[in-house]
N, C-alpha and C positions, 0 to 999 in steps of 0.2 A: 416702236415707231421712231421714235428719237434718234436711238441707236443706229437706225439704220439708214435713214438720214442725214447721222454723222459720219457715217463710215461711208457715204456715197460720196458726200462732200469730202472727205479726206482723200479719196480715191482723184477726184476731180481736181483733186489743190496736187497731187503726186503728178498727174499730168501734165499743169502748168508748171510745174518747178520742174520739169523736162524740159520742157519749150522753152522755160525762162533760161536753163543751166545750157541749153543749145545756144542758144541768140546771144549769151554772155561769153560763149568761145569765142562764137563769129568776132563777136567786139573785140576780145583780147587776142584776137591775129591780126586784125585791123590794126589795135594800139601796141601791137610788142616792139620794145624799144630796141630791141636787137635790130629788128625789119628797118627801123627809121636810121639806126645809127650805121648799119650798112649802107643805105640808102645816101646818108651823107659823105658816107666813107665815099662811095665810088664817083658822085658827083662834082668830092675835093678831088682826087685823081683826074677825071675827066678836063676837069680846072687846069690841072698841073700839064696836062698834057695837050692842052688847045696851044695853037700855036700865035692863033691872032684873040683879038678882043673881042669880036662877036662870036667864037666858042665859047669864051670865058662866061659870057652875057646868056648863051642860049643854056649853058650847064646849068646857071643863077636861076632862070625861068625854069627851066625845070624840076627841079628840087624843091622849089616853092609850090609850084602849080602841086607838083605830087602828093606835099605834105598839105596845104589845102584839100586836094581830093581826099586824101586819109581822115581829115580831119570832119570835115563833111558825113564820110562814113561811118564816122565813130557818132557823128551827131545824131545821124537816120537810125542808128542799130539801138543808144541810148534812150531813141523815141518809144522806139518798138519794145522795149524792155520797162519801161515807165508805163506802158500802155500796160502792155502782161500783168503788171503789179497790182495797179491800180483794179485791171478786171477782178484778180483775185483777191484783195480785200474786197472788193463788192461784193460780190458773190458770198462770200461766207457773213457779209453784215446782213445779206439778203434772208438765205437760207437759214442761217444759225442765230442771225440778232447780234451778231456784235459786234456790240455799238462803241461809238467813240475809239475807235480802232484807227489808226491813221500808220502808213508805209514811212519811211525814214525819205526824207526829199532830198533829191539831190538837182544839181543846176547846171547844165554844162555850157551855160550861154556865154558866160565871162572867158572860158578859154578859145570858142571861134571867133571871138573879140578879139580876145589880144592877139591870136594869129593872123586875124585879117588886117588888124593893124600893120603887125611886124610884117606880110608880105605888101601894104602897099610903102612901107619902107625899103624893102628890097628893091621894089620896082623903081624907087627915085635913086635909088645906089645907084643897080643897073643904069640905068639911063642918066645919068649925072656927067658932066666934061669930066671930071676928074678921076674917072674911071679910063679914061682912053689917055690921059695926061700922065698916068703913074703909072710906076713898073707894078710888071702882073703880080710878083709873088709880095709886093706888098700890098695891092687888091684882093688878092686873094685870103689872104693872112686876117686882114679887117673884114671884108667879109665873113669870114668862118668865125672867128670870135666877137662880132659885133652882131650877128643875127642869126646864123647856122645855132651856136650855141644858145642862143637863146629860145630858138623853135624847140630843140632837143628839150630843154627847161620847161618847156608850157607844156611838151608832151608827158612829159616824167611826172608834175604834178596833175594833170589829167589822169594820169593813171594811176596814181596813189589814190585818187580822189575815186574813182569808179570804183576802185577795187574795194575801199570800204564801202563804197552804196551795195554792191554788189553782194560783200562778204553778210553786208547786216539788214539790206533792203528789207526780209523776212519775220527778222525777227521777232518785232514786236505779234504779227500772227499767229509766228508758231509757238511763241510763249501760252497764246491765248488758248492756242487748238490745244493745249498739254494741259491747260489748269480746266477746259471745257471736259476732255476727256477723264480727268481725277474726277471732277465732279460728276460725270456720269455713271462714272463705275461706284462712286458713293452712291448714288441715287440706284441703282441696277442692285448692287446689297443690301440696301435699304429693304429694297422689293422684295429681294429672295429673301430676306431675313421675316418677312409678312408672313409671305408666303407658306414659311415652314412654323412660323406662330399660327397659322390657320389652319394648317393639317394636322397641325398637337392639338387645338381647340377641339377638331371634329371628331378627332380621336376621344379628346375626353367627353366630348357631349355626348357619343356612340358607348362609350363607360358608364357615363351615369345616365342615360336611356336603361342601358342594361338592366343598374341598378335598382333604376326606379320600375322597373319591369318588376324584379325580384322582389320588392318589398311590397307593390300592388301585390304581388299573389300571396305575399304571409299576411296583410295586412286584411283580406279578404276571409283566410278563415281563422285569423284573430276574432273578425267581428261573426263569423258564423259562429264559433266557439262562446264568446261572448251570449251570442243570443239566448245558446243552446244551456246556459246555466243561469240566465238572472232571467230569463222568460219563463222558466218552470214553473208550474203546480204543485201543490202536495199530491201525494200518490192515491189519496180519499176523492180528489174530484173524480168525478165521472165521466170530466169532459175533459184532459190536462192539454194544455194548448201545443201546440207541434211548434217544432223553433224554425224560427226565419230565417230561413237561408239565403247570405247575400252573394249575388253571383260577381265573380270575379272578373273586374274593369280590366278594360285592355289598354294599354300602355300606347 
């Protein structure tokens, strides 16, 4: 019953690490640095090629706005993926007991922080007089390596960062599910090994039945024999006694 219990549960945890190995692509298209570094790429060209300063301006808002939305999404998908986790350690503390079991934590709150900062930085760039005061392509130039480059940085260790929650989220469970399973199939040989000590036992009990079969029946007319020579008379009585016959017990 154990066993089969366990193998439901294993079946049940094969499931969620589908869902969970799903929801973890979604995220890593969300966060793939190539998408944002294009992203950046065409929004500097877009820059290069405005001709006044409120293209420059609307390019800035929009590259921000984007990588906030991105960022937002990687937040919603890292929920859903902490949720998943969290169900399935439950689930096997529930079903299986075990306890003291905890998921590897991870925290994404400090990086929509420091992006939401950096974009409401962008927004007082943007809208600054000295944006419409300087030439474009030195706007442009400070822009891109005063906050473009640094969105790209928050993303990159965002990603570094999921990708081990992601790579080792598990582990500590399936360590657990591996040393649960040793120990079942030790306990599962245990059994069989009883089991085959108890069909040798009945075997031998069914031997020495036999045997004690066998010796009730000589031991039977041992004592008839017995009788039939120390119960005698001499051959002058008249009356010589007859031997006592003892009838043979059944086994």
């Amino acid at each position: 019953d154990e066993q089969a219990q366990y193998l439901e549960s294993v079946t049940r945890f094969q499931t969620s690490r589908a869902e969970l190995i799903k929801e973890a692509t979604q995220l890593r298209k969300v966060l793939d640095l190539k998408k944002i570094e294009l992203l950046m790429g065409e929004s500097h060209r877009e820059m290069l090629r405005s001709w006044t300063t409120l293209g420059i301006k609307r390019s800035m808002k929009y590259l921000f706005d984007e990588l906030r939305r991105d960022m937002q999404a990687v937040t919603a998908h890292s929920e859903r993926i902490r949720k998943l986790i969290r169900g399935v350690y439950h689930r096997f503390q529930n079903e299986l007991g075990f306890t003291n079991l905890q998921p590897h934590k991870f925290s994404s709150v400090k990086f929509p922080v420091e992006l939401e900062l950096l974009y409401q930085e962008a927004e007082a760039f943007r809208k600054s007089p000295s944006l419409t005061l300087n030439e474009q392509g030195y706007v442009i130039k400070r822009f891109n390596q005063g906050m473009v480059r640094r969105a790209l940085d928050i993303f990159a260790r965002l990603n570094l960062s999921l990708d081990h929650w992601l790579s080792h989220a598990l582990d500590p469970l399936v360590s657990h599910i591996h040393e649960h399973k040793d120990m079942m199939e030790k306990r599962l040989e245990n059994l069989q090994k009883i089991g085959r000590s108890k069909n040798t036992l009945r075997m031998r009990i069914e031997d020495l039945e036999r045997q004690y079969a066998e010796l009730a029946r000589q031991l039977t007319g041992l004592r008839n024999l017995y009788n039939g020579i120390h119960l005698s008379r001499p051959l002058t009585d008249r009356n010589p006694p007859r031997p006592h016959l003892v009838a043979q017990k059944r086994a």
